[in-house]
Structures are given as structure tokens and as C-alpha cells.
C-alpha positions as CSV (number, residue, x, y, z in Angstrom):
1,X,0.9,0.9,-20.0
2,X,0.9,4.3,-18.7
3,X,-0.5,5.7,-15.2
4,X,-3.4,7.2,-15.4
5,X,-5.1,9.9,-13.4
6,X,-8.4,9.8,-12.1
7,X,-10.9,12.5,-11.1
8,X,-14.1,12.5,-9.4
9,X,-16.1,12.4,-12.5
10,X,-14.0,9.2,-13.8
11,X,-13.3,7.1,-11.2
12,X,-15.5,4.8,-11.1
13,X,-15.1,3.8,-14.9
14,X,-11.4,3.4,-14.2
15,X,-11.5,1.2,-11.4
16,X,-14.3,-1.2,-12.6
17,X,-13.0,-3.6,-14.6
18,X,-9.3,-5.8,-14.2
19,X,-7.1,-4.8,-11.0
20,X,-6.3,-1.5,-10.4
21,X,-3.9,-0.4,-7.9
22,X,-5.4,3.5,-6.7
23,X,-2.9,5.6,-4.9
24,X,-4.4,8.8,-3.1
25,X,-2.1,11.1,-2.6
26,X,-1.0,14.9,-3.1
27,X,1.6,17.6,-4.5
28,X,3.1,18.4,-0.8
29,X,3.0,15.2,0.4
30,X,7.3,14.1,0.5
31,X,6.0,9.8,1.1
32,X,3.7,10.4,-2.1
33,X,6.8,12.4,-4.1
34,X,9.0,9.0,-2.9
35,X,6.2,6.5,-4.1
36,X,6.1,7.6,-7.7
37,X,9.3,6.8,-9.3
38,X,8.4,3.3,-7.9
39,X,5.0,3.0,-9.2
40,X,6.7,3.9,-12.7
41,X,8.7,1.4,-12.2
42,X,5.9,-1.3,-11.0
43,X,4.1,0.4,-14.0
44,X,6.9,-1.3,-16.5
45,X,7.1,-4.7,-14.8
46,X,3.0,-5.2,-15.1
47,X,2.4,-5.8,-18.6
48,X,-0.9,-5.5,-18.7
49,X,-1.9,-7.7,-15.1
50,X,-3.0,-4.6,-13.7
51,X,-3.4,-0.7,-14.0
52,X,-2.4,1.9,-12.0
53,X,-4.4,5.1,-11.2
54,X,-3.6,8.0,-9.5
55,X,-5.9,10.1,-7.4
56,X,-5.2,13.7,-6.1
57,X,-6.7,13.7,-2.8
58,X,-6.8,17.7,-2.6
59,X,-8.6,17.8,-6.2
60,X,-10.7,14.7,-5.6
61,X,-12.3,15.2,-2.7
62,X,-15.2,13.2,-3.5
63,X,-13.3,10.0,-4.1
64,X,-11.3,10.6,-1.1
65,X,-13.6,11.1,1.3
66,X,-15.9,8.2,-0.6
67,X,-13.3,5.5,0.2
68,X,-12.2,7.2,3.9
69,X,-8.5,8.4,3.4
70,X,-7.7,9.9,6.1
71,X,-3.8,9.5,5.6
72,X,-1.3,9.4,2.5
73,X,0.1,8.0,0.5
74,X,-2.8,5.2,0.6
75,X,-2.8,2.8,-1.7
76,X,-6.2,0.3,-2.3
77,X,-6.2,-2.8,-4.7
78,X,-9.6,-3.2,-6.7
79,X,-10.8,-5.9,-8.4
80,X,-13.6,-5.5,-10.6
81,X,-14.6,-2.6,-9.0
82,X,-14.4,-3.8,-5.8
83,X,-11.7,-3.7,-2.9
84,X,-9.6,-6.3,-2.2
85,X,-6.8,-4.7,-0.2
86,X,-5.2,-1.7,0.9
87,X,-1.8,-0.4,2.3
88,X,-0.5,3.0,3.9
89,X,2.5,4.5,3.7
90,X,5.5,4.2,1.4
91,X,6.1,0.5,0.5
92,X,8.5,-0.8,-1.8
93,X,7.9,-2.0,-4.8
94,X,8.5,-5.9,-4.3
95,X,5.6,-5.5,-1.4
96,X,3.1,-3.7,-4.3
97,X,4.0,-6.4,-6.7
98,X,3.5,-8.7,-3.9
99,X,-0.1,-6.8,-3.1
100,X,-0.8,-7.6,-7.0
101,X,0.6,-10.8,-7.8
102,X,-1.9,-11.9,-4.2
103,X,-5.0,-10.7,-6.4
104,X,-4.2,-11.9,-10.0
């Protein structure tokens, strides 16, 4: 599966159905820059137990300010629409899978 991107306009369809793993986060931001290469990775060890979605806070504000980010990169678990958990900050990629793998 591939990450998707989200917009305001979109976001709710992606996140409604299955777990989806959202990360918030923007171009200058050097956490969010480090995060990516490992939700690639995450991305490729999934098959198909979740999605993930990116969000670009400064292009979304909407969505942002919807769900109260206030710092990135901020990453929330939905299940069905709804949250079910949410971390800040860099984490590696055995904690996401952990994050998942707890909601599956």
C-alpha cells in the first residue's frame, strides 16, 4: 500500500473506515523530515492492517486545528473513524508498529 495524503476536503473519508495512522506534519519541520523514511518503511511491513495518511498541517488547516495540533510531528491512530491513540514527536518505528499492532 502506498501513503496517502489527505486534505481538508478528504479527510474524513480517509480516516473512516479500518485503522489509519494520521501524521500532521509540515515541509520545515526537521522531526517530520526524520519520520518519513520510517513510515515508508512501517508502510511495507503493514500489509494491508492499516493505512497511513499524511496531513500537511500548513495546507490543512482545517483538519489541524479540528483535531488540536498544536505540536509536530503528531501522529493519531483512528479506528473507524474514531481516535484511539495518539503520540508526539519522532518515534521509531517498532513503537508505531507497537501503536498499531495495540489496535488491530
Amino acid at each position: 500500500m502506498a501513503i496517502l495524503h489527505a486534505t481538508d476536503q478528504d479527510f474524513k473519508d480517509q480516516t473512516k473506515e479500518g485503522l489509519v495512522l494520521v501524521d500532521f506534519w509540515a515541509t520545515w519541520c526537521g522531526p517530520c523530515k526524520m519520520i518519513a523514511p520510517v513510515l515508508e518503511e512501517l508502510d511495507g511491513d503493514l500489509n494491508g492492517k492499516a493505512k497511513i495518511v499524511k496531513v500537511d498541517v500548513d495546507e490543512n488547516q482545517a483538519t489541524a486545528g479540528e483535531y488540536g495540533i498544536m505540536s509536530i510531528p503528531t501522529l493519531v491512530l483512528f479506528k473507524d473513524g474514531e481516535i484511539v491513540d495518539k503520540v508526539v514527536g519522532f518515534q521509531p518505528k517498532e513503537q508505531l508498529a507497537e501503536l498499531i499492532e495495540k489496535h488491530a
